[in-house]
Residue frames as qw, qx, qy, qz and C-alpha x, y, z in Angstrom:
[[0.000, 0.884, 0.467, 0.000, 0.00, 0.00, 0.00],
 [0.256, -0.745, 0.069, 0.613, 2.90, 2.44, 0.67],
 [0.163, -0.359, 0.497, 0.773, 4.26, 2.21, -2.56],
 [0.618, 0.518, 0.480, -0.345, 0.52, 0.78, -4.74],
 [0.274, 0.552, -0.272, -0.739, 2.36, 0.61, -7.75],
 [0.825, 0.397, 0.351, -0.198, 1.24, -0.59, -11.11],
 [0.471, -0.143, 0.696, 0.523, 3.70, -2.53, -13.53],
 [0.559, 0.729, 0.157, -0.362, 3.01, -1.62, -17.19],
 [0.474, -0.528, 0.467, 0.528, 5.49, -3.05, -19.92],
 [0.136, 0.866, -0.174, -0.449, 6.12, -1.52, -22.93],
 [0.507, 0.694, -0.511, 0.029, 8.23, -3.18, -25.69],
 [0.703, -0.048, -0.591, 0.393, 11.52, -4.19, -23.70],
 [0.061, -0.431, 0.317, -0.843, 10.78, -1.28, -21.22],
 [0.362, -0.483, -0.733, -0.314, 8.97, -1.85, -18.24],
 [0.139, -0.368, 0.277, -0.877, 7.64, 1.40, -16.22],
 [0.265, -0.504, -0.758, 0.316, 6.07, 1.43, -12.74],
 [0.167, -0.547, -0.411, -0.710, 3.33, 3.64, -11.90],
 [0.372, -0.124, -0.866, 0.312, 2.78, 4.70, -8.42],
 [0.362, -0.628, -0.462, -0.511, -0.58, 5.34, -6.85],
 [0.574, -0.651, -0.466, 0.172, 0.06, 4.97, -3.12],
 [0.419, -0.879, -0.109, 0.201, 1.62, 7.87, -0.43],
 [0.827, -0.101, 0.185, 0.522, 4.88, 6.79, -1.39],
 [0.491, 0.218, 0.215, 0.815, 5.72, 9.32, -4.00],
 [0.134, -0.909, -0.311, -0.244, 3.30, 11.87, -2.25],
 [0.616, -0.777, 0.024, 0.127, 5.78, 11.96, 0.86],
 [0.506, -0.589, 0.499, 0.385, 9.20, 11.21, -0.50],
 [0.226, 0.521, -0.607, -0.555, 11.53, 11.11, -3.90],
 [0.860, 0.298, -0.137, -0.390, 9.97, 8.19, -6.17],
 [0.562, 0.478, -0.670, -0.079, 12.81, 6.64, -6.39],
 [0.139, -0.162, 0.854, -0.474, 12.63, 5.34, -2.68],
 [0.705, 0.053, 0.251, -0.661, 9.30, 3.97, -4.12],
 [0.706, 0.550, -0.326, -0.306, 10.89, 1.96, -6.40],
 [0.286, 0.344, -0.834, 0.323, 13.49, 0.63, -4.12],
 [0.479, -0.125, 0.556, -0.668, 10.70, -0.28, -1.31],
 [0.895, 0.283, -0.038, -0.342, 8.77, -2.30, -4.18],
 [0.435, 0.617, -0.651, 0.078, 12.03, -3.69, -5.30],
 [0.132, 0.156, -0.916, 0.346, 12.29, -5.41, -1.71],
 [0.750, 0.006, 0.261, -0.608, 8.67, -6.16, -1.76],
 [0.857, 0.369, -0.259, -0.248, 9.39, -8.49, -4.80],
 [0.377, 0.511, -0.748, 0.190, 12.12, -9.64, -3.10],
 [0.379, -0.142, 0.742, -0.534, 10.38, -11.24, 0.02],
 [0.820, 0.148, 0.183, -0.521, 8.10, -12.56, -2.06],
 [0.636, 0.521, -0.553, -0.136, 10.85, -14.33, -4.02],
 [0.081, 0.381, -0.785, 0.481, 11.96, -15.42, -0.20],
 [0.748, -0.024, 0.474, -0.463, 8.74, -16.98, 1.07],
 [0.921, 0.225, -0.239, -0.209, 9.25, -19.61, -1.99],
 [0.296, 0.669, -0.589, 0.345, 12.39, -20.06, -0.63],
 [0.439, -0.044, 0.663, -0.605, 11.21, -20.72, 2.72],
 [0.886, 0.130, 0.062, -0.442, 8.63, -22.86, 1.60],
 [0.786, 0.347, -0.511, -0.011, 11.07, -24.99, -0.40],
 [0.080, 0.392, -0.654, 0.643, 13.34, -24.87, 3.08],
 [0.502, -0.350, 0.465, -0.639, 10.37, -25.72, 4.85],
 [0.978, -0.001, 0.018, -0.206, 9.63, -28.98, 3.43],
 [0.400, 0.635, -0.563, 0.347, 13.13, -29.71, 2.99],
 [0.114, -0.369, 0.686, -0.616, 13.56, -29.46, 7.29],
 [0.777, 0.045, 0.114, -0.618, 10.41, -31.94, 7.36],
 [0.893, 0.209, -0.394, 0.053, 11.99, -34.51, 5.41],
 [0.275, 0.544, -0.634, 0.476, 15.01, -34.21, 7.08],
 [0.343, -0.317, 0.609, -0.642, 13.56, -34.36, 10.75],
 [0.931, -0.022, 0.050, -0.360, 11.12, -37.42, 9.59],
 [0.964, 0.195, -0.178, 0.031, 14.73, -39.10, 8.83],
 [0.792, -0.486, -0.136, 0.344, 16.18, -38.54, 11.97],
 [0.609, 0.307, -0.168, 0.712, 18.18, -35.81, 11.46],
 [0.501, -0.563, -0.386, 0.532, 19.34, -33.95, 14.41],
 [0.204, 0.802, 0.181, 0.531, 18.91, -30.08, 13.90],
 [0.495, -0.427, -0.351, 0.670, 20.78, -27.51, 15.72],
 [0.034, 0.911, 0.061, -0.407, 20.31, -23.66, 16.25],
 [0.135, -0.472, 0.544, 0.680, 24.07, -23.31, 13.75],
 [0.352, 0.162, 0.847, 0.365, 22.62, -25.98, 11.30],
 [0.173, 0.696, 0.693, 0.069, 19.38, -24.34, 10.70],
 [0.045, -0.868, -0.023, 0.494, 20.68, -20.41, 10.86],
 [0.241, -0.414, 0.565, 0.672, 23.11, -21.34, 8.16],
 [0.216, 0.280, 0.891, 0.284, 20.71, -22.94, 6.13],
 [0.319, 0.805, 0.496, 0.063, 18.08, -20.08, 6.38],
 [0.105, -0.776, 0.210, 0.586, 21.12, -17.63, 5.42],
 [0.363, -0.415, 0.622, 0.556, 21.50, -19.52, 2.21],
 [0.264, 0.427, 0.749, 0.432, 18.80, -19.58, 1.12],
 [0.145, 0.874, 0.349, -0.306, 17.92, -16.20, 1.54],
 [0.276, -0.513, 0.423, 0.694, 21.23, -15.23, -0.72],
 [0.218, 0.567, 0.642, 0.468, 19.01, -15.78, -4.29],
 [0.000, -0.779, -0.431, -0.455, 16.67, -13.14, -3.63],
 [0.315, -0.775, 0.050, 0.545, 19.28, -10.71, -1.69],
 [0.461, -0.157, 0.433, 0.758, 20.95, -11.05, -4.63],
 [0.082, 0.673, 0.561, 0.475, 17.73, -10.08, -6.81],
 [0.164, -0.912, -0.267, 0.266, 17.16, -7.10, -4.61],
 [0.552, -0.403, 0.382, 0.622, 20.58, -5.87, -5.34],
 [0.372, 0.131, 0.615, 0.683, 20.29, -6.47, -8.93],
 [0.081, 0.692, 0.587, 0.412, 17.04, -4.85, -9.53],
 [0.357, -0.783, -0.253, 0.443, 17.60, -1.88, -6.89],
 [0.271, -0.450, 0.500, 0.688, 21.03, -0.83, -9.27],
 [0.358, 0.224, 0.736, 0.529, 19.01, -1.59, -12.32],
 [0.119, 0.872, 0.269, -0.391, 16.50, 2.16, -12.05],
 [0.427, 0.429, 0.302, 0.737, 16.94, 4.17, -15.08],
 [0.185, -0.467, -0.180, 0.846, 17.61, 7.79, -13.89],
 [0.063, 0.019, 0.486, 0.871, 16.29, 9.18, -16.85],
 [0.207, 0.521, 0.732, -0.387, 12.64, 9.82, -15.16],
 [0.330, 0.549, -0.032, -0.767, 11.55, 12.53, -18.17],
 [0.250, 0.316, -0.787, -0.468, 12.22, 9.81, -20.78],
 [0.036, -0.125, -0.943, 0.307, 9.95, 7.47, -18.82],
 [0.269, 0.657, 0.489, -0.508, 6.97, 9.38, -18.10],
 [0.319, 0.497, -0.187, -0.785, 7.17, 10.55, -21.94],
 [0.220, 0.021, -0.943, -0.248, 6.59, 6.65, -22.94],
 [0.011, -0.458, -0.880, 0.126, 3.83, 5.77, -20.72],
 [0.249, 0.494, 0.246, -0.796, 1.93, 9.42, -21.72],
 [0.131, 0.139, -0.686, -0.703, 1.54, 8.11, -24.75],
 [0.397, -0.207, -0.871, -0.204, -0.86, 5.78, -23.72],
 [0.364, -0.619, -0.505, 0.479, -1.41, 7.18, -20.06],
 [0.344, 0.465, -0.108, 0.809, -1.77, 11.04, -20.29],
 [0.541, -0.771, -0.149, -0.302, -3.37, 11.31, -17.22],
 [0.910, -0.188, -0.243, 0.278, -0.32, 9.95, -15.70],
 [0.115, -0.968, 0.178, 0.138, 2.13, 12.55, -13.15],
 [0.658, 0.572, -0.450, 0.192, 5.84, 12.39, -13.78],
 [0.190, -0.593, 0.588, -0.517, 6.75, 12.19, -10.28],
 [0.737, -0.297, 0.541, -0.274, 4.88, 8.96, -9.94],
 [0.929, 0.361, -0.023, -0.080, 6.95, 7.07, -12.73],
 [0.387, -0.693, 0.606, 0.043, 9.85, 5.18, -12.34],
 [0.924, 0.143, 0.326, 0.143, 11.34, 1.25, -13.84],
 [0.467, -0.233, 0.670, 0.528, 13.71, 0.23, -16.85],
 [0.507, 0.626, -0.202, -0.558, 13.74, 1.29, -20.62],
 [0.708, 0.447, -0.490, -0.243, 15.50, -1.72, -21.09],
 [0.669, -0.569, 0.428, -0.214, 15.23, -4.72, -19.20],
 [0.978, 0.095, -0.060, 0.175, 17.18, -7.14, -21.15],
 [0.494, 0.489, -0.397, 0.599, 20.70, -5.40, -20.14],
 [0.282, -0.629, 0.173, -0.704, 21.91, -4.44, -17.20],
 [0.149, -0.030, 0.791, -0.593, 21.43, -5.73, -13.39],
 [0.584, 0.137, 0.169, -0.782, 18.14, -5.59, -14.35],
 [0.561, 0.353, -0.713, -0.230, 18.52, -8.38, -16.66],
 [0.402, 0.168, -0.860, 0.265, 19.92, -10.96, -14.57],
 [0.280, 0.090, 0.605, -0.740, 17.50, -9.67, -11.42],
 [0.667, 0.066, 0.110, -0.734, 14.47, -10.28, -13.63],
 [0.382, 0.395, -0.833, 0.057, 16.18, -13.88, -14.30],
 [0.017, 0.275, -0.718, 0.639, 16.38, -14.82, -11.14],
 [0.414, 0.083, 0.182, -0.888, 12.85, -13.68, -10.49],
 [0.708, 0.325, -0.221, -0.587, 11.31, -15.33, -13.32],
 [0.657, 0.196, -0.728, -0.034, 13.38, -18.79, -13.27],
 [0.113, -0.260, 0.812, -0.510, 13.81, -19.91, -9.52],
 [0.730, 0.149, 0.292, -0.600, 9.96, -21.03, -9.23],
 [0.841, 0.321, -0.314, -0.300, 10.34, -23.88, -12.16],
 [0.437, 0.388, -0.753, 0.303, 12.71, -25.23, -9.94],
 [0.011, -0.303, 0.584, -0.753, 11.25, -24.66, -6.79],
 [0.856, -0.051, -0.012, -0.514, 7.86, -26.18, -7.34],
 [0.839, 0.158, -0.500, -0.149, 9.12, -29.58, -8.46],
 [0.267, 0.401, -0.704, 0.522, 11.58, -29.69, -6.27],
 [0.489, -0.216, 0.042, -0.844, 8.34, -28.97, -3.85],
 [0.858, 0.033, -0.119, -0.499, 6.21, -31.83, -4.87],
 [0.682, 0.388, -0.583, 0.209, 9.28, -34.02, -5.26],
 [0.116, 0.169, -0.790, 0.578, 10.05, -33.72, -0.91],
 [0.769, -0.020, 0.154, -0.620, 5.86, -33.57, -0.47],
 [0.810, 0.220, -0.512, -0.182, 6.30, -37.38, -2.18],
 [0.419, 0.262, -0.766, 0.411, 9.07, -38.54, -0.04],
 [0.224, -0.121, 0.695, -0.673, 7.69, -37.23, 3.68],
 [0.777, -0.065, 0.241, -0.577, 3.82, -38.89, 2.80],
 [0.744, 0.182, -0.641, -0.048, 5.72, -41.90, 1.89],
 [0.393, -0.004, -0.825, 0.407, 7.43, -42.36, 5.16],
 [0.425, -0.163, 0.271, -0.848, 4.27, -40.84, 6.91],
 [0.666, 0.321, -0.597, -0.312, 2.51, -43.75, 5.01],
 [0.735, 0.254, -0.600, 0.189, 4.84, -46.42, 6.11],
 [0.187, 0.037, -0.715, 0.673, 5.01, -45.48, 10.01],
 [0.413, -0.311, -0.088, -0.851, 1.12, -44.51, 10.18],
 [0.726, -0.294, -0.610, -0.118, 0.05, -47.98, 11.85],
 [0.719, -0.256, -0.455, 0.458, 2.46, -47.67, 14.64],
 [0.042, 0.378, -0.211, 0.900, 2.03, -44.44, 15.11],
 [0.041, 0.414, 0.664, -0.621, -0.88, -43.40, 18.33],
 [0.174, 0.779, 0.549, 0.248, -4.19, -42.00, 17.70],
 [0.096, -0.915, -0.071, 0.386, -3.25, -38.30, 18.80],
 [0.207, -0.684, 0.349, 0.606, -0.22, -38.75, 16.72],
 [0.376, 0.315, 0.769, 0.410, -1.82, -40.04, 13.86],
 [0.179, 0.905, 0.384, 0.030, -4.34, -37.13, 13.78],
 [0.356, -0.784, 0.180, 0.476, -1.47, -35.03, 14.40],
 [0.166, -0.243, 0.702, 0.648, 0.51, -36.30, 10.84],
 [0.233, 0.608, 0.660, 0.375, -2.74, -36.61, 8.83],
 [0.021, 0.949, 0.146, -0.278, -2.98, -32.50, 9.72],
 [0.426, -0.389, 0.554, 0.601, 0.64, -32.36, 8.67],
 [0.302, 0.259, 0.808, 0.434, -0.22, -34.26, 5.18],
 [0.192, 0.869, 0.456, -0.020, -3.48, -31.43, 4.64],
 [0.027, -0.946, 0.044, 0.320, -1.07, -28.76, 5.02],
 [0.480, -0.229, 0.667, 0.522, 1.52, -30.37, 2.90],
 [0.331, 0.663, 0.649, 0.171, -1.36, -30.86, 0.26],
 [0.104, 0.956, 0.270, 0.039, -2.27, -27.02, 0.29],
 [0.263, -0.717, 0.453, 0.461, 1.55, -25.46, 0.87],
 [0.461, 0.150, 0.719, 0.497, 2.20, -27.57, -2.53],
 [0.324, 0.741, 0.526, 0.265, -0.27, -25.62, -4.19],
 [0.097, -0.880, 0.042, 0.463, 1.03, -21.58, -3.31],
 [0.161, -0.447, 0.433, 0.766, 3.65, -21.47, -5.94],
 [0.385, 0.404, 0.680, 0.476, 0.97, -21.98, -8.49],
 [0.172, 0.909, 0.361, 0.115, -0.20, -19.30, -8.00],
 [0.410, -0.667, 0.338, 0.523, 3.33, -17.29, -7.54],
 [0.351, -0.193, 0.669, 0.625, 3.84, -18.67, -11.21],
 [0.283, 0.649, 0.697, 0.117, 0.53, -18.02, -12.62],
 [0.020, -0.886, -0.001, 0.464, 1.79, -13.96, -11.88],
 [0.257, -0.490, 0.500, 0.667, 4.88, -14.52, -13.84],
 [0.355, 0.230, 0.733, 0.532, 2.68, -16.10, -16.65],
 [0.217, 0.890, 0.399, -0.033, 0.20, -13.15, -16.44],
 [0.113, -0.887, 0.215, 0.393, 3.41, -10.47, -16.39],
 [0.375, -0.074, 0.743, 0.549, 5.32, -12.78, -19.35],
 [0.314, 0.601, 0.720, 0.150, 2.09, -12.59, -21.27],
 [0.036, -0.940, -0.176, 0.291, 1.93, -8.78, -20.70],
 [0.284, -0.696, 0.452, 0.481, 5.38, -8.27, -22.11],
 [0.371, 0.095, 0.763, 0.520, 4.88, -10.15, -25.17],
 [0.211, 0.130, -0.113, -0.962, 1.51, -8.25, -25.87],
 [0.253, -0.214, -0.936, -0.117, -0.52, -11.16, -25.65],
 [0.355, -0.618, -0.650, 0.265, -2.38, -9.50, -22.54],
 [0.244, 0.166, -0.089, 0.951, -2.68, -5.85, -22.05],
 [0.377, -0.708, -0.367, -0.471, -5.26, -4.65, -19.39],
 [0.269, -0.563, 0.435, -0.650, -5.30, -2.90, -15.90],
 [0.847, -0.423, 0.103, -0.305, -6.40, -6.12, -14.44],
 [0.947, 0.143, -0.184, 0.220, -3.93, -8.10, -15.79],
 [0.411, 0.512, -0.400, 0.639, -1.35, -5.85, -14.70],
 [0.502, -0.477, 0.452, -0.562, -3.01, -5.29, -10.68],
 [0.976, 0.039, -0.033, -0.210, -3.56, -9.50, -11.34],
 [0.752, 0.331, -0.482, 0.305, 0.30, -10.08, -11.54],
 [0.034, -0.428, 0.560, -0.709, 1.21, -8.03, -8.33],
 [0.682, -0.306, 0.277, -0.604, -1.56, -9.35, -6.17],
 [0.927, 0.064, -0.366, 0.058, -0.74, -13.33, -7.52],
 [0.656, 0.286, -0.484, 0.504, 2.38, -12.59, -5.73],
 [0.057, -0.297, 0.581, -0.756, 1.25, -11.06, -2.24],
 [0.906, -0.329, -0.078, -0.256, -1.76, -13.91, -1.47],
 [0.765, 0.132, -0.592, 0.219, 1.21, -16.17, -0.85],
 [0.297, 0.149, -0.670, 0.664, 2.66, -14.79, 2.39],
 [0.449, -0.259, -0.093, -0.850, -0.99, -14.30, 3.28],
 [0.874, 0.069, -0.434, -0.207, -2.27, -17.33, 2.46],
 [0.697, 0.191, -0.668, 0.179, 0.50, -19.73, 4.48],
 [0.092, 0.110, 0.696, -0.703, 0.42, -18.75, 8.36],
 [0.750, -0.170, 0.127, -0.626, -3.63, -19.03, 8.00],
 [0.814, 0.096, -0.531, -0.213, -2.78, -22.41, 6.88],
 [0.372, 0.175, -0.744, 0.527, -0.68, -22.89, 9.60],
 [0.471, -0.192, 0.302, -0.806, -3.56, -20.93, 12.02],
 [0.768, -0.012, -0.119, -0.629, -6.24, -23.41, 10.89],
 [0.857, 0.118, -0.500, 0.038, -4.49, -26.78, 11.08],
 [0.554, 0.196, -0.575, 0.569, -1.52, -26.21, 13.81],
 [0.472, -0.721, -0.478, -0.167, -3.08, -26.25, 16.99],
 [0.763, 0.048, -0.012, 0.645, 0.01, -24.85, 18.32],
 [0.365, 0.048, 0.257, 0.894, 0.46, -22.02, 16.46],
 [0.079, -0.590, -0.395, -0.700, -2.76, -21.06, 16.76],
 [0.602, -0.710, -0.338, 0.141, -2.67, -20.95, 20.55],
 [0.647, -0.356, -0.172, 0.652, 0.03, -18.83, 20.25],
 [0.231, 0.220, 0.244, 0.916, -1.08, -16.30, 18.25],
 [0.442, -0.749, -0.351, -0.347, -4.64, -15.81, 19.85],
 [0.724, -0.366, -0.278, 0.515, -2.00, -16.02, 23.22],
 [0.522, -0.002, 0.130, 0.843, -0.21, -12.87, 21.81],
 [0.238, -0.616, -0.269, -0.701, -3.48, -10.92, 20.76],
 [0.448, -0.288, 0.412, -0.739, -4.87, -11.49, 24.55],
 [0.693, 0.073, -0.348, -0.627, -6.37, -14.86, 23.92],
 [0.008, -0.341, 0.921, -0.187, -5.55, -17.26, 25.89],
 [0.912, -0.123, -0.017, -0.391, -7.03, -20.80, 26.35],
 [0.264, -0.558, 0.786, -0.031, -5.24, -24.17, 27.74],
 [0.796, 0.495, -0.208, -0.280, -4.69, -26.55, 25.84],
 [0.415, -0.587, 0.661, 0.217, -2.41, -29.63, 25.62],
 [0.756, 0.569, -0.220, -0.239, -0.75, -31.37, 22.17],
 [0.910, -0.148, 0.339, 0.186, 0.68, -34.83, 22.09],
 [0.496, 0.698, -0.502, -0.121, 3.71, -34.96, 20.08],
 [0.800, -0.265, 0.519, 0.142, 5.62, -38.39, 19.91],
 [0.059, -0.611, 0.603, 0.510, 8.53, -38.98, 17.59],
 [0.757, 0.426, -0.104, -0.484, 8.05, -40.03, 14.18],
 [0.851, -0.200, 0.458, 0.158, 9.50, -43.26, 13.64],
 [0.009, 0.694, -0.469, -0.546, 12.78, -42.93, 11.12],
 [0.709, 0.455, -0.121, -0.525, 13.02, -43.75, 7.16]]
C-alpha cells in the first residue's frame, strides 16, 4: 500500500506507476526501491517454503537439527533473492523525463513524479534480477512436490504404529503439505500473467493489478494455513493478541526412514 504501484510493460521497457503515499511523501525513487524489496520477500517466502519442506523430510529421517545448522541454512537460502534485490535496486533508469514521456503516450493522465522502472530490461542488473525472479519457481515447485512425495511416503509407512493423537497429528501435517504444494501456483501463474503482458498477448489494468496481487496472497495465504491446522500455532497467536485458552498437544517422535 505504501508504494501501490502498477507494472506496465512496454516493448523491452517496463515502467512502474505509483498510486500509493509513497511518492506523495518522499523522492519516487525510494518507491521503487521499497517495491524492489517487496518483490524480493516474495521471491523469499518460496524459498522458505522450499526450506520448509526440505527441514520436514530431514527431521522425519532422523536428522538432528541444531540452532548453527538451521541459521546457516536459512542464510543460504535467503542469498538468491538478496541477490535479486541488489540487482534490480542498481538496475532504475535515472532518466525519469524519458519514462513518463513513454507511458503518456498511452497514459496522459499519468504525473511524472509517480513514474519510475527500466527502458531496457534485457541489459543491465536488471537483466539478470528479472532472471532470477522469473526462473527460480520452475525449480522450486518440483523440487516442492518431489520432498511432499518422499515425507507422505514415510508418513505412510510409520502410520500404523504411530498413536491416535499422533496419527491425527501427521494426517494434519499431510493437509497442510497438500495445500503449501499448491502456493507457488499461483506465484507462477503472476509470472505467466506479467510474461504474457510483455509479449503483448495481454494488455489490461487487471492483468497488470492481477500479476502483483498473484504474488502477495502467498505470504498471506501460508500462516492461516498454519492458524487453521496447527493447533500450536494457533494458541500462540490468539496467546499474543490477549487470547488465551489451555490446551495440551501430544507430540511423539516419528518413527525414522
Amino acid at each position: 500500500m505504501f508504494a501501490e504501484a502498477r507494472l506496465i510493460p512496454f516493448s523491452n521497457s517496463v515502467i512502474q506507476v505509483n498510486y500509493g503515499i509513497c511518492y506523495q511523501i518522499v523522492d519516487v525513487s525510494w518507491c521503487y526501491v521499497s517495491y524492489t524489496f517487496g518483490v524480493h520477500l516474495f521471491l523469499h517466502s518460496q524459498f522458505s517454503l522450499l526450506y520448509s519442506f526440505y527441514f520436514r523430510y530431514k527431521v522425519l529421517c532422523d536428522w538432528e537439527a541444531n540452532t548453527r545448522n538451521v541459521v546457516l541454512s536459512l542464510l543460504i537460502i535467503y542469498i538468491p533473492s538478496l541477490v535479486q534485490f541488489f540487482l534490480l535496486a542498481n538496475g532504475e533508469d535515472s532518466d525519469q523525463l524519458v519514462l513518463w514521456e513513454v507511458i503518456t503516450k498511452w497514459f496522459p493522465e499519468v504525473k511524472m513524479e509517480q513514474v519510475t522502472g527500466h527502458l531496457d530490461v534485457r541489459t543491465g542488473p536488471i537483466a539478470y534480477g528479472t532472471m532470477i525472479f522469473m526462473i527460480s519457481p520452475l525449480f522450486i515447485y518440483p523440487t516442492i512436490l518431489y520432498l511432499r512425495s518422499k515425507i507422505i511416503k514415510i508418513l505412510d509407512e510409520n502410520l500404523e504404529h504411530l498413536r491416535k493423537e499422533t496419527r491425527i497429528l501427521h494426517q494434519r501435517l499431510l493437509k497442510i503439505l497438500t495445500f503449501q504444494a499448491c502456493l507457488p501456483i499461483i506465484f507462477i501463474s503472476g509470472i505467466i500473467l506479467f510474461t504474457l503482458e510483455k509479449l503483448g498477448i495481454m494488455f489490461s489494468p487487471i492483468s497488470e493489478c492481477a500479476s502483483t496481487l498473484s504474488l502477495e496472497i502467498i505470504p498471506a495465504l501460508s500462516p492461516l494455513i498454519y492458524f487453521y491446522y496447527m493447533t500450536p500455532y494457533r494458541h500462540a497467536i490468539l496467546g499474543f493478541i490477549g487470547v488465551r485458552k489451555n490446551s495440551r498437544t501430544i507430540f511423539q517422535q516419528t518413527p525414522s526412514c
